[in-house]
C-alpha positions as a Markdown table, in Angstrom:
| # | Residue | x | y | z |
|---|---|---|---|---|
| 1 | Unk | -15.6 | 15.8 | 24.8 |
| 2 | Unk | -12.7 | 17.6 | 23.3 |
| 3 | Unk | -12.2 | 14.4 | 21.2 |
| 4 | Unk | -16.0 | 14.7 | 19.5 |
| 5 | Unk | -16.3 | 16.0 | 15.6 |
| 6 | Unk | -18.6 | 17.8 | 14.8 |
| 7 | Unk | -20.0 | 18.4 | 11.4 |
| 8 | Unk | -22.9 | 20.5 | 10.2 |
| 9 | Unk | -25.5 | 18.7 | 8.3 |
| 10 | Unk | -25.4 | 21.5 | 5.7 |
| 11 | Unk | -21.6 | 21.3 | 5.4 |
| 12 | Unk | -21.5 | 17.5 | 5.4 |
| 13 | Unk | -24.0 | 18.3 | 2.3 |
| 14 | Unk | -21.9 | 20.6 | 0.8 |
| 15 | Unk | -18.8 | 18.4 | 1.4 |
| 16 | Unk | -20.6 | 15.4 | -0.7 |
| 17 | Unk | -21.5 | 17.9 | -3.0 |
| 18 | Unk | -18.3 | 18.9 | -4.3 |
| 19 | Unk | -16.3 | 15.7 | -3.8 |
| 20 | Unk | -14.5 | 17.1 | -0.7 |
| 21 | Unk | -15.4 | 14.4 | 2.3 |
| 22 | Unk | -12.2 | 12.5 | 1.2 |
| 23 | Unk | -10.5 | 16.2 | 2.7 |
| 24 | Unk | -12.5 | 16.0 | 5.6 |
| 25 | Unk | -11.6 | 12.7 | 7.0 |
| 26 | Unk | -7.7 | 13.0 | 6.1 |
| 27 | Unk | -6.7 | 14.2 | 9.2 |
| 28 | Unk | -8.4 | 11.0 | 10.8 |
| 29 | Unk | -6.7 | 8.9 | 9.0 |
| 30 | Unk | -3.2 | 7.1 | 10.8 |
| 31 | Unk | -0.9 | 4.4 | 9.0 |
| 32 | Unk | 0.5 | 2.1 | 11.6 |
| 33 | Unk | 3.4 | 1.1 | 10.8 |
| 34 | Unk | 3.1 | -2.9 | 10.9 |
| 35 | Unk | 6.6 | -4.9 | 9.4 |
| 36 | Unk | 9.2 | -4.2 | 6.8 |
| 37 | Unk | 10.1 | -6.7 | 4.1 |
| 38 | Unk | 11.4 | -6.2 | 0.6 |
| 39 | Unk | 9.5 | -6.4 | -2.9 |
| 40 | Unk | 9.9 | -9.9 | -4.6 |
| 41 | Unk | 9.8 | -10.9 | -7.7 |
| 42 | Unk | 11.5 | -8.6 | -9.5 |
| 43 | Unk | 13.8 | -10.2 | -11.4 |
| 44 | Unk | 10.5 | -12.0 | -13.4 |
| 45 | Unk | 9.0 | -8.9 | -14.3 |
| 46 | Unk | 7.9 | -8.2 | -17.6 |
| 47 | Unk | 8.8 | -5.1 | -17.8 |
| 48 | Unk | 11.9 | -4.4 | -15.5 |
| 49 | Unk | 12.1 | -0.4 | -16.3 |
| 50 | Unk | 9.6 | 0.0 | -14.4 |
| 51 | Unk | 12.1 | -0.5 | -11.5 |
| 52 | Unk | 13.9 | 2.3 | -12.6 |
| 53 | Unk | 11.4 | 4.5 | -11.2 |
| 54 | Unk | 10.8 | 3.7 | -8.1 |
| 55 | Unk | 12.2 | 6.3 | -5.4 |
| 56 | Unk | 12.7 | 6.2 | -1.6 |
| 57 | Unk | 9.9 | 7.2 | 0.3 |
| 58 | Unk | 7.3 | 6.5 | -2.6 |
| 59 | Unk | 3.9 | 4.9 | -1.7 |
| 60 | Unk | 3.1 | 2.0 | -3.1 |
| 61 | Unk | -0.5 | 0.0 | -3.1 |
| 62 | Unk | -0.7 | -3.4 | -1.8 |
| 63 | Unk | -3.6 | -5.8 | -3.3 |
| 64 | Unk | -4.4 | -8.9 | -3.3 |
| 65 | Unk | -4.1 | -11.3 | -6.5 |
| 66 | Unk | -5.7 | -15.2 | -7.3 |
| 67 | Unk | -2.7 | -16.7 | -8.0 |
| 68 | Unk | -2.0 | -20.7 | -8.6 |
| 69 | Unk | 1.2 | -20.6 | -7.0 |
| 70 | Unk | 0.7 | -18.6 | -3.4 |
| 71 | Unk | -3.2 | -18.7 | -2.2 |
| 72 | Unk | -2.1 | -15.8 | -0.1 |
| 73 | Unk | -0.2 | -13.4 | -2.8 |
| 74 | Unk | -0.2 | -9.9 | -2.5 |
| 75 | Unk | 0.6 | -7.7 | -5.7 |
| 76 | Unk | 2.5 | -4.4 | -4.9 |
| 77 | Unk | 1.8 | -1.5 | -7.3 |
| 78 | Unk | 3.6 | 1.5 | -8.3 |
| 79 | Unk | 1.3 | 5.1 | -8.0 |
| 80 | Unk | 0.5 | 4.4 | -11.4 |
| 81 | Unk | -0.7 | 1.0 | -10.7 |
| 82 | Unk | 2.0 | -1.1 | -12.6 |
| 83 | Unk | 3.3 | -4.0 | -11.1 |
| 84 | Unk | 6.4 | -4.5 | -9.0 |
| 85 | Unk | 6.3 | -7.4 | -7.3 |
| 86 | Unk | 5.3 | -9.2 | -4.7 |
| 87 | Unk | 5.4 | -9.0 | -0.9 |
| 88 | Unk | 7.5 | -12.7 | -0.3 |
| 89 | Unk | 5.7 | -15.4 | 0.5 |
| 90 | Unk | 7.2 | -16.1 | 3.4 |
| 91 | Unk | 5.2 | -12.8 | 5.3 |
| 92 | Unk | 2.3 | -12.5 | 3.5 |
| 93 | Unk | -0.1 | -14.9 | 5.3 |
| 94 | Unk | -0.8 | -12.2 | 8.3 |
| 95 | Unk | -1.6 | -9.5 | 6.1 |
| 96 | Unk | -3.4 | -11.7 | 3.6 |
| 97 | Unk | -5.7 | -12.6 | 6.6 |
| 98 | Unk | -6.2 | -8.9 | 7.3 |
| 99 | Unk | -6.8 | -7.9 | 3.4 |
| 100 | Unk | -9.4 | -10.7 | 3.5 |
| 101 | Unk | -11.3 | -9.1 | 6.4 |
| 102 | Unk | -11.6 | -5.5 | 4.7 |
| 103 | Unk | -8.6 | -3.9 | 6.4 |
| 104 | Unk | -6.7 | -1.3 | 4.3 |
| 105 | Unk | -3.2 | -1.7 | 3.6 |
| 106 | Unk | -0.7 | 0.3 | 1.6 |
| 107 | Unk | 3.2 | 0.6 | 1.8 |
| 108 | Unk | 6.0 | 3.2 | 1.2 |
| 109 | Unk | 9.2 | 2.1 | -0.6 |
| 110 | Unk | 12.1 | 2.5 | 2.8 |
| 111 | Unk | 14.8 | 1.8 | 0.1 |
| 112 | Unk | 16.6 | 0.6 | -2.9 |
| 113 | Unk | 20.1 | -1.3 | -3.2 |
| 114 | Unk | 21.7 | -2.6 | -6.7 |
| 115 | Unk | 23.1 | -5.5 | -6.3 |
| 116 | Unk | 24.7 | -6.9 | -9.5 |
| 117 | Unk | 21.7 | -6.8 | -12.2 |
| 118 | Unk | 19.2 | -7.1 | -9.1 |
| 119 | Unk | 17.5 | -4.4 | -7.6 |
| 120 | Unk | 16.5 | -4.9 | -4.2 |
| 121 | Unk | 13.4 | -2.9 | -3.0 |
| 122 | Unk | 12.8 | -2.6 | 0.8 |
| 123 | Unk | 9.0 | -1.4 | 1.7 |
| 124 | Unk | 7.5 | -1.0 | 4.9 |
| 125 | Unk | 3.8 | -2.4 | 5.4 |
| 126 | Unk | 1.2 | 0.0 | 7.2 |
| 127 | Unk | -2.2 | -0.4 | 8.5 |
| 128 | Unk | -4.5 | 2.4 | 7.3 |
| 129 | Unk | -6.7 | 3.2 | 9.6 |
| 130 | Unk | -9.6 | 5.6 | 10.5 |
């Protein structure tokens, strides 16, 4: 099948070796895009200049948090794994569920609008899959 892989034991060896399997299975890997949303919660973050460096088209990581107020809250982090926010409560329950069952989930930031002191973060939610 011209759809088969096929990988040398010595080379899958050699690949564990020296940290590289991670390179191997990149071209696998797809994001499907699922459902865009915006970040919430901004406005109660700690530290809001962390806003200021958040750029179109950056990825963001999506993880899920125990929290008291939302059972199904999802914590969005910058690349450098500060918080931004949340994805609202309001369309997290389908992706909690899928979280909870050991899918893979990230996001990229789709855009940024000012509005007044507010900063409005749009994100678009992806699948990861392999």
């Amino acid at each position: 099948m011209s759809n088969d892989i096929t990988v040398k034991k010595s080379d899958l060896a050699k690949a564990i070796g020296n940290g590289s399997v991670t390179d191997m299975l990149k071209p696998l890997v797809r994001e499907i895009h699922l459902f865009d949303t915006f970040i919430a919660g901004t406005s109660y973050l700690e530290d809001k200049s962390v806003l200021a460096g958040v750029r179109v088209d950056d990825k963001v990581a999506l993880k899920r948090e125990d929290n008291k107020f939302d059972d199904k809250a999802i914590l969005v982090l910058n690349e450098e794994g500060k918080k931004l926010g949340y994805i609202p409560e309001k369309d997290n329950e389908i992706f909690a569920r899928l979280m909870d069952a050991g899918k893979l989930l990230s996001g990229k930031v789709n855009g940024i609008e000012k509005q007044g002191s507010f900063t409005k973060i749009g994100i678009g939610i992806y699948l990861v899959d392999y």
